[in-house]
Structure formats: structure tokens, C-alpha cells
N, C-alpha and C positions, 0 to 999 in steps of 0.2 A: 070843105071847110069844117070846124070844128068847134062848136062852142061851148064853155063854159059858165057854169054859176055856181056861184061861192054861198054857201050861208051856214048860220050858226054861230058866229062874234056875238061878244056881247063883252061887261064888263064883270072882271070875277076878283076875288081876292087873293093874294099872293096864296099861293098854298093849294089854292081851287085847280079846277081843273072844266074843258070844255070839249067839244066833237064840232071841229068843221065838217062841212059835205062839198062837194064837186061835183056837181052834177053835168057829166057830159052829152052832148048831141050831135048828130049831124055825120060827117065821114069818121064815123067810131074805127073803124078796120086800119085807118091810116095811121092809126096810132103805137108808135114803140114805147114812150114813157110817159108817166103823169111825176106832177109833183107839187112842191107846195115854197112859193118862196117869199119873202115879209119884206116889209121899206117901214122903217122909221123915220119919224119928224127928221129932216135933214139927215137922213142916210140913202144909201146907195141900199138898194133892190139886194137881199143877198139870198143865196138858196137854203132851203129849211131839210128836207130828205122828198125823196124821191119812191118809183116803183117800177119799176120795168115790166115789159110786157109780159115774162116768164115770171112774174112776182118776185123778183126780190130786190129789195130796199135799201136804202143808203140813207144816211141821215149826217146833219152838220155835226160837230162835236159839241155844242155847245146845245144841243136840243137830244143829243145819245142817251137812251135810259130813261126821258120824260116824255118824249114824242113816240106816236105810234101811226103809219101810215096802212090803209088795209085798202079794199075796195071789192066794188059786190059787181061782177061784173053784169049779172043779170038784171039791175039796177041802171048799169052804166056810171057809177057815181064812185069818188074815193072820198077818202076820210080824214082827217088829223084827228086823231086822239092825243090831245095834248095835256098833262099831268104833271104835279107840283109846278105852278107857273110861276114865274118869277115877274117883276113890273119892267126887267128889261127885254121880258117875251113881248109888251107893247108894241102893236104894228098892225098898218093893213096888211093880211092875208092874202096872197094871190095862189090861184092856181091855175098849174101851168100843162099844156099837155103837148109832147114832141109826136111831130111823125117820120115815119120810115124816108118818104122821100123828101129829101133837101133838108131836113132834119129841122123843118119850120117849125116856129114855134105860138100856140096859141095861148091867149090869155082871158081869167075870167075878168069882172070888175073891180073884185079885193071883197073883203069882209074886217071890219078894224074889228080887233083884240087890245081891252086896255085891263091892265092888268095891277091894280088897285097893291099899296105896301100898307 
């Protein structure tokens, strides 16, 4: 098993900028991907970018160029470095981490992000 915790939300001004963390535990080894995905008031869950085991990254288009995903692995933790935010970046945070077999997927608790015009 593999757990997750999210921190670092809070509320910022359009324009600001903030650093989630990930803090993973537990079957660390099991894991092929981290990543980071958001739920708005009455929206569906969608993905924000991602990291793969061999470090490289993907990210939505809509977060390309303002988002930054990293992670320390000696830490066991990943990151969202998220810049120039917008109020439709508002949303709990989840982070998400896949593993190699059955390509299960674990979840933290969220972190909301409200992002003030």
C-alpha cells in the first residue's frame, strides 16, 4: 500500500503563486507514476501533470508554462510549483501515485487552493 499527503493550499491572489508537497509512504518501490489532479465545485476530477518513474513530466494545457512538477526522491515527496494562478486554478488538489502492477491507483486527501481575482 501507498500513502499519500498533500499540503501547502492556501489562498493566494490572482497573479501569486504557491508549492504543494506529496508526501509519500509505505510500498515506495511499487510505484511507476506520481501526479497531481484538481476537482472543482461541481466538476469532474481532472488531471493537472504528472511524473514518471524515469522523471519526465507531462502537464494539461491549460496549466503548460505556469505548473512545475519536481520531486526529491530522497525525501520521497513531489511538488507542484504552481505560478501566475488564475481563480479558475481554484480546486482541491489531489495527489495521485500509480503502480507498476495492475496500475492501481492511490490517493491523498486533497489540499483546496482558492485563488482570489
Amino acid at each position: 500500500q501507498v500513502q499519500l499527503v498533500e499540503s501547502g493550499g492556501g489562498l493566494v491572489q490572482a497573479g501569486g503563486s504557491l508549492r504543494l508537497s506529496c508526501a509519500a509512504s509505505g510500498s515506495i518501490g511499487s510505484i511507476k507514476a506520481m501526479g497531481w489532479y484538481r476537482q472543482a465545485p461541481g466538476k469532474l476530477r481532472e488531471f493537472v501533470g504528472s511524473i514518471e518513474d524515469g522523471g519526465s513530466t507531462n502537464y494539461d494545457d491549460s496549466v503548460k508554462g505556469r505548473f512545475t512538477i519536481s520531486r526529491d526522491s530522497a525525501k520521497n515527496t513531489m511538488y507542484l510549483q504552481m505560478n501566475s494562478l488564475k481563480p479558475e486554478d481554484t480546486a482541491v488538489y489531489y495527489c495521485n501515485a500509480r503502480t507498476w502492477i495492475f496500475s492501481k491507483d492511490h490517493w491523498g486527501q486533497g489540499t483546496q487552493v482558492t485563488v482570489s481575482s
